[in-house]
Backbone as CSV, one residue per row, in Angstrom:
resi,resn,N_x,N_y,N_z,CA_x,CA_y,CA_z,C_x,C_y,C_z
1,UNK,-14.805,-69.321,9.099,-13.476,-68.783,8.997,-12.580,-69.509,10.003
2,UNK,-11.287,-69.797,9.430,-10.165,-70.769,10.119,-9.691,-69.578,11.192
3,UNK,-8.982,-69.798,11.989,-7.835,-69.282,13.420,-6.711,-69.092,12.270
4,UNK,-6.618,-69.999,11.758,-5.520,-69.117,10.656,-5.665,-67.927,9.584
5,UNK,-6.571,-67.865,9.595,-7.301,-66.890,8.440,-7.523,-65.831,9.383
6,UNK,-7.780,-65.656,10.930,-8.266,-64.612,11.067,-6.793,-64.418,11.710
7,UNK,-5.930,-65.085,11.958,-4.598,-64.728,12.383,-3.739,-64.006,11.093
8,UNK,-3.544,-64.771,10.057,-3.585,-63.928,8.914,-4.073,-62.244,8.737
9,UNK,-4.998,-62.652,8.576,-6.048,-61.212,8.570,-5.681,-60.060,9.728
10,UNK,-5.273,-60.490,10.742,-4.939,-59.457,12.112,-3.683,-59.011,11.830
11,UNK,-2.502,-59.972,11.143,-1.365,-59.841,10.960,-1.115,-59.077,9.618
12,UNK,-1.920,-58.653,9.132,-2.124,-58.082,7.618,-2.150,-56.476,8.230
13,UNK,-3.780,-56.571,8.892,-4.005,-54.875,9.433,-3.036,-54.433,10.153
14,UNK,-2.319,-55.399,11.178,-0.867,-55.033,11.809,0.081,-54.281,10.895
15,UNK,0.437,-55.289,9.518,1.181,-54.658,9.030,0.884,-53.113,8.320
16,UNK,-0.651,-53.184,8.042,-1.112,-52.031,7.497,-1.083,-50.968,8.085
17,UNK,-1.293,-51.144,9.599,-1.635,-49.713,10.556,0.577,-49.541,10.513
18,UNK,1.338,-50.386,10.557,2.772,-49.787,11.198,3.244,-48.837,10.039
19,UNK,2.748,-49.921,8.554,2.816,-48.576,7.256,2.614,-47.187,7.433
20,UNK,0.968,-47.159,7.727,0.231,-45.986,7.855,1.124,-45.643,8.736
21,UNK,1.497,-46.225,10.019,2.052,-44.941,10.788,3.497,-44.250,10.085
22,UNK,4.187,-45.365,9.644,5.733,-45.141,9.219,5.034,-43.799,7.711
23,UNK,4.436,-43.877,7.270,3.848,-42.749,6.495,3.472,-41.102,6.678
24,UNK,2.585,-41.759,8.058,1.869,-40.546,8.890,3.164,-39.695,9.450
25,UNK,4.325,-40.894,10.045,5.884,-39.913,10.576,6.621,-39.381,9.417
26,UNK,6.661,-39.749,8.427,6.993,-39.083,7.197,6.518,-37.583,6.956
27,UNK,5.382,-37.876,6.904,4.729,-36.533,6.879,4.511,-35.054,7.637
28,UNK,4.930,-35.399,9.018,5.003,-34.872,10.103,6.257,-34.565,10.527
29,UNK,7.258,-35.376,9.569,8.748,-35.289,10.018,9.139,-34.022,8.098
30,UNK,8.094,-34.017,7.602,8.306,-33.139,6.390,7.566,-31.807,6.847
31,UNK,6.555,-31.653,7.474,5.626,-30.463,7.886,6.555,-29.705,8.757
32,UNK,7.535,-30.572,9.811,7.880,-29.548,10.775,9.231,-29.327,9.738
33,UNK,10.189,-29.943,8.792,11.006,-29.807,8.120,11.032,-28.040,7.203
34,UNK,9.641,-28.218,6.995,9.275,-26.959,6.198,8.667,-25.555,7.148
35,UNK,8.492,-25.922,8.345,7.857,-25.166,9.179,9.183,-24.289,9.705
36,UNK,10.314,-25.056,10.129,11.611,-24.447,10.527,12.167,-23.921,9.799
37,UNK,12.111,-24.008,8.229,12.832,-23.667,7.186,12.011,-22.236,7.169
38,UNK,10.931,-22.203,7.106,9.314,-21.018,7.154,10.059,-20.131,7.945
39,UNK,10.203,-20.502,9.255,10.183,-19.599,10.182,11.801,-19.111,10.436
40,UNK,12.988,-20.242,9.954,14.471,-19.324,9.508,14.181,-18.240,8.969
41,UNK,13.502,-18.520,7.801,13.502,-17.470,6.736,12.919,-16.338,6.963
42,UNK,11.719,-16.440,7.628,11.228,-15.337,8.293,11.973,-14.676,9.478
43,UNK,12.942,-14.974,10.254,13.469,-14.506,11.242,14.856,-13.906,10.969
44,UNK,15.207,-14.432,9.734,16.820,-14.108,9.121,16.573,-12.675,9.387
45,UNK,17.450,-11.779,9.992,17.540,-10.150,9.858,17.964,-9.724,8.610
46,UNK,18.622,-10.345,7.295,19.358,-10.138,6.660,17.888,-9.529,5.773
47,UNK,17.235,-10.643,5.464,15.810,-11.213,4.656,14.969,-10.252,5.130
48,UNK,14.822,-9.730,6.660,13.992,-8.891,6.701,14.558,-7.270,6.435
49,UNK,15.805,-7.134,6.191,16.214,-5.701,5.829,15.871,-5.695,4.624
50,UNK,16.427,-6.810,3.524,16.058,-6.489,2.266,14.672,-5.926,1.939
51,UNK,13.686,-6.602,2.609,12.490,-6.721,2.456,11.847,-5.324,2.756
52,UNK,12.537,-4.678,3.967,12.406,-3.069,4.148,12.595,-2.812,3.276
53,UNK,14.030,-2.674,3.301,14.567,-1.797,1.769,13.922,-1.441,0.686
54,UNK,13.646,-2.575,0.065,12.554,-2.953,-1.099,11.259,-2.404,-0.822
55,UNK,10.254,-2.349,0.336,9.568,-1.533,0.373,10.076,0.007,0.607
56,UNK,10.962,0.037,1.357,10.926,2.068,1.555,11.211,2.290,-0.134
57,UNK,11.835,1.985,-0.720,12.058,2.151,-2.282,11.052,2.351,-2.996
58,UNK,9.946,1.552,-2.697,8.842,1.230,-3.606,7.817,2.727,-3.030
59,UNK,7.893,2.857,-1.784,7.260,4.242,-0.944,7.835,5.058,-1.434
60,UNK,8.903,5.529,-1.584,9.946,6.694,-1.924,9.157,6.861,-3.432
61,UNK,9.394,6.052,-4.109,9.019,6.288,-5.402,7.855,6.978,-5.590
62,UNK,6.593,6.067,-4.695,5.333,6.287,-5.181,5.435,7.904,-4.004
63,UNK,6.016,8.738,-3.526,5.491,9.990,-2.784,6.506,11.079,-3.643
64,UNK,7.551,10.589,-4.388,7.959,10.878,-5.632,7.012,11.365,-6.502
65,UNK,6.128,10.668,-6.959,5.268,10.442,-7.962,4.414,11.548,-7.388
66,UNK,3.849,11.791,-6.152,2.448,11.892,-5.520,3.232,13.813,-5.470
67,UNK,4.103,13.679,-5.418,4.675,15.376,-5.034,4.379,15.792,-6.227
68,UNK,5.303,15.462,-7.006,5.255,15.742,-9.050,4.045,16.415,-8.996
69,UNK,3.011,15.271,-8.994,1.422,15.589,-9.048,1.323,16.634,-8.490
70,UNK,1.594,16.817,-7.420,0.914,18.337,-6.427,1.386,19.435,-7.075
71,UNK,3.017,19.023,-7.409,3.374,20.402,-7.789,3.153,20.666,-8.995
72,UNK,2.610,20.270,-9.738,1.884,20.108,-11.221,0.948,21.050,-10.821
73,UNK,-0.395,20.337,-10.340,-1.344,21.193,-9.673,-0.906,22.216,-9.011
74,UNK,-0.336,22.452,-8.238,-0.380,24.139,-7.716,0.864,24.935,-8.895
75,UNK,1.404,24.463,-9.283,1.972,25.298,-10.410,0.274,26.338,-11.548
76,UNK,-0.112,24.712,-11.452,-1.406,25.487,-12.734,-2.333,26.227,-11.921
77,UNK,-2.525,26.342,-10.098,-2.933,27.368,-9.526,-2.667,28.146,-9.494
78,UNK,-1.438,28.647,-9.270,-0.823,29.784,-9.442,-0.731,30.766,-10.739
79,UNK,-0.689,29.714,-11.926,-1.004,30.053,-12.832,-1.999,30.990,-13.530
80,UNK,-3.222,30.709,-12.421,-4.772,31.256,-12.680,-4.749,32.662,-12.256
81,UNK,-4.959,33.751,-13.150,-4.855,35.046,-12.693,-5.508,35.272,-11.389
82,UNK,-5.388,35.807,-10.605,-5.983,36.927,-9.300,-7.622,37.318,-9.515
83,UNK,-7.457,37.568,-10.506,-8.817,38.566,-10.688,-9.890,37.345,-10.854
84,UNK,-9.708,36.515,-11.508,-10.565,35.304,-11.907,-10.817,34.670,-10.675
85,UNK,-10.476,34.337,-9.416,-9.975,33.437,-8.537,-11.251,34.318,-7.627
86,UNK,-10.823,35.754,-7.901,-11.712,36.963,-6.733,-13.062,36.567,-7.492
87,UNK,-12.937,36.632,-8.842,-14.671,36.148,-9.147,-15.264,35.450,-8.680
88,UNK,-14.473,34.276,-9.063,-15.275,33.019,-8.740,-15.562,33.128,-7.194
89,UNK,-14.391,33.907,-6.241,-15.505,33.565,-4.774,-16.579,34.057,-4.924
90,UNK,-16.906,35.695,-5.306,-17.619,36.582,-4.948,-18.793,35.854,-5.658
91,UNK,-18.727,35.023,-6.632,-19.799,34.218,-7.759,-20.340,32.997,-6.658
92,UNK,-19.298,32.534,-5.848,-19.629,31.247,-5.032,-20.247,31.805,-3.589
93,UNK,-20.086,33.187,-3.380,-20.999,33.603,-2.090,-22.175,34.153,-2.941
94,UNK,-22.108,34.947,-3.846,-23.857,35.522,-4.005,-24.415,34.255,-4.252
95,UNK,-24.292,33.332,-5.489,-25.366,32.078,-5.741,-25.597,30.805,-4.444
96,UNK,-24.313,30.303,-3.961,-24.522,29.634,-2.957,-24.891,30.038,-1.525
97,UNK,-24.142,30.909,-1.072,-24.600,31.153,0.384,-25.391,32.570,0.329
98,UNK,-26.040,33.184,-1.233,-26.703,34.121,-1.372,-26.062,35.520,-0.608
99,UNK,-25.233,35.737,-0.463,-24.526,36.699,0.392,-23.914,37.842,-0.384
100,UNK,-24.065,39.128,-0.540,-23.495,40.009,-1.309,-22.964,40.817,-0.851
C-alpha cells in the first residue's frame, strides 16, 4: 500500500467520522428540541387545568352512576317487608350460629 492510499484512506474516515458527528448533533439537537416542547407542555397551567377538569368530570359522572346504583339498591331494601327481614335473621341465628 502507497502513502497516498493510506493518506487517502485516513482522509476518507476523517471525512466519515465529521459526517457521523454532524449527524449524531442533529439528533441531539432534535431530542432536546422535543424534550422542551415535552416538558412546555407538561408545565403549561392552562393544559394542566383542562386535564383536571376533564378528569373531575369523568369522576363526577362515574359517583353519579355509583349513587343511582345504591339508591336503586336500598330503595328495593326498603322495599322488603319487616316481617321477612325478622325471619331471615331469626333463620340466620338458629342454623348458623345455632342460637334460639
Amino acid at each position: 500500500m502507497s502513502i497516498e492510499t493510506l493518506i487517502s484512506e485516513e482522509l476518507e474516515a476523517k471525512r466519515k467520522i465529521e459526517e457521523a458527528k454532524k449527524e449524531a448533533q442533529k439528533i441531539i439537537e432534535e431530542a432536546k428540541r422535543k424534550a422542551e416542547q415535552i416538558l412546555a407542555s407538561a408545565s403549561d397551567p392552562k393544559r394542566i387545568q383542562e386535564y383536571v377538569s376533564e378528569k373531575e368530570d369523568e369522576y363526577k359522572e362515574e359517583a353519579e352512576e355509583l349513587r343511582k346504583k345504591y339508591e336503586e339498591q336500598l330503595k328495593r331494601l326498603k322495599e322488603f317487608p319487616e316481617p321477612k327481614i325478622k325471619e331471615a335473621a331469626e333463620l340466620i341465628l338458629k342454623e348458623v350460629l345455632k342460637f334460639e
